[in-house]
C-alpha positions in Angstrom: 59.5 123.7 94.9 61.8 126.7 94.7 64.5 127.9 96.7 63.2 130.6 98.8 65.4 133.8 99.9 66.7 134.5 103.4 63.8 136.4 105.1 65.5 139.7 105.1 65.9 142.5 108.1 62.2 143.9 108.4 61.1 144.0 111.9 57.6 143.2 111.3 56.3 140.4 108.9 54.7 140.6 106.0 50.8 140.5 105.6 51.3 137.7 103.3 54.3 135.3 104.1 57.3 135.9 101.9 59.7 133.0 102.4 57.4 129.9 104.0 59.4 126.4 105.4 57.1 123.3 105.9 58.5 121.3 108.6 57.5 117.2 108.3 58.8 115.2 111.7 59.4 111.6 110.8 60.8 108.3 113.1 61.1 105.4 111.1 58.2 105.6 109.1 59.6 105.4 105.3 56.6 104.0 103.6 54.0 107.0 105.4 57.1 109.6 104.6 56.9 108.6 101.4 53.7 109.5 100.6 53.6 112.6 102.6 56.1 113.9 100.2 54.6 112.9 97.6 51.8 115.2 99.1 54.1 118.2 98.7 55.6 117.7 95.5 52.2 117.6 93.9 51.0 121.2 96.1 48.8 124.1 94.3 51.8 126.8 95.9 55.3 125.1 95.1 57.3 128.1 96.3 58.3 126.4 100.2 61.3 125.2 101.5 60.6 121.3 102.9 62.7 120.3 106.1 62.3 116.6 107.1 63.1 116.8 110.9 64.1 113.2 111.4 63.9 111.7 115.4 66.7 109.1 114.8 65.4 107.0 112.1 67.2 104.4 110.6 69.1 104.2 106.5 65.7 104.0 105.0 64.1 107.4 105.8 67.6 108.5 104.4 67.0 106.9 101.2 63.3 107.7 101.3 64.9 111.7 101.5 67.2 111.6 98.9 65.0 110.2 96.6 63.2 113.4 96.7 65.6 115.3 97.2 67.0 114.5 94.0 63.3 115.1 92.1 63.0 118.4 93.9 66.5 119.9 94.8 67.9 121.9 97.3 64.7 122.9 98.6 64.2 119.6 100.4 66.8 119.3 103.6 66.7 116.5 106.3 67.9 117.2 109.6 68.5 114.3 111.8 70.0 113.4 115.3 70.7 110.1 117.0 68.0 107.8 118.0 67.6 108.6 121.9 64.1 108.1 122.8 61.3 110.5 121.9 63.0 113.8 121.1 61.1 115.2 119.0 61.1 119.1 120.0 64.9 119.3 120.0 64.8 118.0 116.2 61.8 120.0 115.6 64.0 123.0 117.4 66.5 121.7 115.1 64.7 122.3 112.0 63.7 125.8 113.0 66.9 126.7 113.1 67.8 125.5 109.8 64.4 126.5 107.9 64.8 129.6 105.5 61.0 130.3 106.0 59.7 133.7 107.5 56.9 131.4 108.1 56.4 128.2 109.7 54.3 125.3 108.9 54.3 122.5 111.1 52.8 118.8 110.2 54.2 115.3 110.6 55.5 112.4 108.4 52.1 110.2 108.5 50.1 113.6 107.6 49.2 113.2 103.8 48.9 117.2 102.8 45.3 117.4 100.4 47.4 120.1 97.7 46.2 123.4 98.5 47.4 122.3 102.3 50.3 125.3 102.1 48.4 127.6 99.8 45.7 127.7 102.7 48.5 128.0 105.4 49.9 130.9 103.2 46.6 132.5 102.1 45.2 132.6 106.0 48.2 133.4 107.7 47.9 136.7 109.8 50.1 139.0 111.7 49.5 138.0 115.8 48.2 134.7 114.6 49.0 131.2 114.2 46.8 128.6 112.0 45.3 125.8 114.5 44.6 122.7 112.1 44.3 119.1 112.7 44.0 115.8 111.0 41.8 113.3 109.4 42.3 109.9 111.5 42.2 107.1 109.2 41.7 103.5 110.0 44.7 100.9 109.7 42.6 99.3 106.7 42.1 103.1 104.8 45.8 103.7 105.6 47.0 100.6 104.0 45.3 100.9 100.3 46.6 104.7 99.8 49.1 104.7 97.1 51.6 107.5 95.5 49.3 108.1 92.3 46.2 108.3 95.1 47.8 111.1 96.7 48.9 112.6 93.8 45.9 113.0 91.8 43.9 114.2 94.8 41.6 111.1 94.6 42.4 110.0 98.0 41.0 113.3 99.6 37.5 112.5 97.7 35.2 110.9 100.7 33.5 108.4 98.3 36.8 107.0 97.9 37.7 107.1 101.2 34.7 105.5 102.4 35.1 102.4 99.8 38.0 102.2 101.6 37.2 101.4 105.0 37.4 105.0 106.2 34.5 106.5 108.2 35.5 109.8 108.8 32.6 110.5 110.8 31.5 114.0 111.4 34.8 115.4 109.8 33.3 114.0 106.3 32.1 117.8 105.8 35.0 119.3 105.4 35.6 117.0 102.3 32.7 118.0 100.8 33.6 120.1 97.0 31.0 123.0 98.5 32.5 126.7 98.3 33.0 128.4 101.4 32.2 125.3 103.8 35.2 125.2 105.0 35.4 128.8 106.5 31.7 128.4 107.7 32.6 125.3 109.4 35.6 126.8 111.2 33.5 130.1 112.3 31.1 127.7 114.0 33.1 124.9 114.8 32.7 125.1 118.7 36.1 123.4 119.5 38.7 125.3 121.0 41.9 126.2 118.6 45.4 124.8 119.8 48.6 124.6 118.2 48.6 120.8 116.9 52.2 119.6 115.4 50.0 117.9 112.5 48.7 120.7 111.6 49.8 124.2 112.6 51.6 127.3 111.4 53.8 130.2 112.8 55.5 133.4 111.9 59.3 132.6 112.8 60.0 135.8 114.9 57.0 134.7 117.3 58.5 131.3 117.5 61.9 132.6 118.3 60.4 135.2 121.2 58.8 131.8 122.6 62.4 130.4 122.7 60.3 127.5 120.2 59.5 123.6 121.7 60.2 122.9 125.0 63.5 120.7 124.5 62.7 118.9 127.8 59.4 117.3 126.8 58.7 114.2 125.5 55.1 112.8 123.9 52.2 114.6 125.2 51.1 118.1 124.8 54.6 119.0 123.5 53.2 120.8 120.9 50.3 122.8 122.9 52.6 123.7 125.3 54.1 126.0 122.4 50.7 127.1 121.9 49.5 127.9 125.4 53.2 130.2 125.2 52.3 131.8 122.3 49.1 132.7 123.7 50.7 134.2 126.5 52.8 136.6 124.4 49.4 137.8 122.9 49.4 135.5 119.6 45.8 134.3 119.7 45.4 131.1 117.8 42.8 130.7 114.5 40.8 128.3 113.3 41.5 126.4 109.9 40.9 122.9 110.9 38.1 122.4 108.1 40.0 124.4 105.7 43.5 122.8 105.9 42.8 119.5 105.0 45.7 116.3 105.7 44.7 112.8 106.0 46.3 111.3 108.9 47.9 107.5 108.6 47.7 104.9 111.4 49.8 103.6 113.5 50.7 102.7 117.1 52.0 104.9 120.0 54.3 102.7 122.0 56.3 106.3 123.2 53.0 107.1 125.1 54.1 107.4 128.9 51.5 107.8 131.6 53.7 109.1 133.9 55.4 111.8 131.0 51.7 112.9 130.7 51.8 113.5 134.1 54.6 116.1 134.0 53.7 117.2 131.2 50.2 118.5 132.0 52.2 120.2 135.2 54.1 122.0 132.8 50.5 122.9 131.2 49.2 124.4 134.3 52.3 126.3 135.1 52.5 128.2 131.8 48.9 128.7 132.2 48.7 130.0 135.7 51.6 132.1 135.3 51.8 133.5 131.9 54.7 131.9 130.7 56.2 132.9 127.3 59.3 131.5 126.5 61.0 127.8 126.7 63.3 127.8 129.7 65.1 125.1 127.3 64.4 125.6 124.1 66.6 127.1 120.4 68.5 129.1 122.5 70.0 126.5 124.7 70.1 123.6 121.7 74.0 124.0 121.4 74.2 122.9 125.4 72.2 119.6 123.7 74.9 116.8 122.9 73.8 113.8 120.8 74.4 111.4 123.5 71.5 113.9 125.2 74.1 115.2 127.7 74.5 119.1 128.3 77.5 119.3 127.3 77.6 122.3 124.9 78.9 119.5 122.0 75.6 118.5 120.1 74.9 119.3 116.6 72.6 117.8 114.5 73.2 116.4 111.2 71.8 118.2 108.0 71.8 116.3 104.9 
């Protein structure tokens, strides 16, 4: 992966993106981190800037990073704050701020990228857009028998494989399929509404910024649509690419779920909604008033490493 340039002056963006930044979220997941780099070291388009936005994870998603970091540069950076519960749109906020990208692409650490995942981002990235993507679930048992040279070679993105795996991918076994232009047919007739998903989702930078970015106040559930709704709002109309950006997603537990956080949080929902709302009342602008003890204290800063 190169070192991309600063995205310049220009007021409007690009056709194609210039200057792209894949953000990866991670909380103490080293082994699924692992392979999800391992993902993007092996991508058709190397020319991105990688920014692990870490939740708090302990020394060994640290090591995990500099491991790569030291096979692939300066292009890979990990920002990280303290471990304070489920903050994961202040680090993703975080990350924003210190991706190079004129271009956004957003995924998490147990999200194994198939390696034209940012050449598609790239390719169908459009001005007023953003790329709504999601993930292939896989089973604890398909999860467990993926290893680095699997990922690398592509062979674990090959459904016979998959399946003498224990993966049943269901429905979503098409979009695996080696059939030119399946993909884009699929999306044009998928029926399912586009969202912006954080395992799977892209953004020009300036729209991101004009939404004020993630809502720094929410925790697990919809915190990543509720983005999406905002960009809406501001006239950025959401595409399809979920058969066409292809990541395997790893399993694991969801012990952060809160019933009563989904609660709020679908408030939120129905308040941007029903009133148009475009920008984060806290959100990149108001990160410096974001301590790490999660006080408002104007003293927070994350660290970048």
């Amino acid at each position: 992966m190169s070192n991309p340039s600063s995205p310049g002056a220009e007021t409007e963006p690009s056709p194609t993106p210039r200057t792209i930044t894949v953000v990866v979220t991670t909380y103490n997941q080293p082994e699924w981190l692992e392979l999800v780099l391992l993902g993007y070291s092996a991508q058709t388009f190397p020319e991105f800037q990688l920014v692990v936005a870490d939740d708090g994870s302990g020394p060994e998603t640290a090591r995990v990073v500099r491991r790569f970091q030291t096979r692939v540069g300066t292009d890979l950076l990990h920002v990280r704050h303290d471990d304070l519960g489920f903050r994961k749109t202040v680090i993703l906020n975080r990350a924003i701020r210190a991706a190079r990208g004129e271009y956004l692409i957003f995924t998490d650490g147990d999200c194994i990228p198939r390696r034209d995942f940012v050449a598609v981002h790239r390719r169908l990235a459009e001005v007023g857009r953003f790329l709504s993507g999601m993930a292939i679930r896989l089973s604890a048992e398909a999860s467990g028998q993926i290893r680095g040279d699997d990922v690398t070679s592509g062979r674990a993105f090959r459904l016979r494989w998959l399946r003498s795996r224990g993966a049943r991918p269901g429905r979503r076994a098409l979009k695996l399929l080696p059939v030119p232009g399946l993909g884009m047919l699929l999306d044009l007739t998928s029926g399912v509404t586009p969202r912006f998903d954080g395992g799977n989702a892209s953004a020009w930078r300036r729209d991101l910024e004009r939404a004020n970015g993630f809502d720094n106040r929410m925790g697990y559930g919809l915190e990543d649509q509720s983005l999406g709704w905002r960009l809406t709002n501001m006239g950025v109309r959401a595409k399809q690419v979920r058969n066409r950006a292809i990541c395997l997603h790893l399993h694991h537990d969801r012990p952060y779920r809160d019933p009563e956080a989904m609660r709020r949080h679908a408030e939120v929902r129905d308040r941007i909604l029903r009133d148009g709302l475009v920008r984060a009342p806290s959100g990149l602008q108001e990160l410096d008033q974001i301590s790490e003890a999660g006080e408002s204290d104007g003293a927070g800063s994350p660290s970048v490493g």
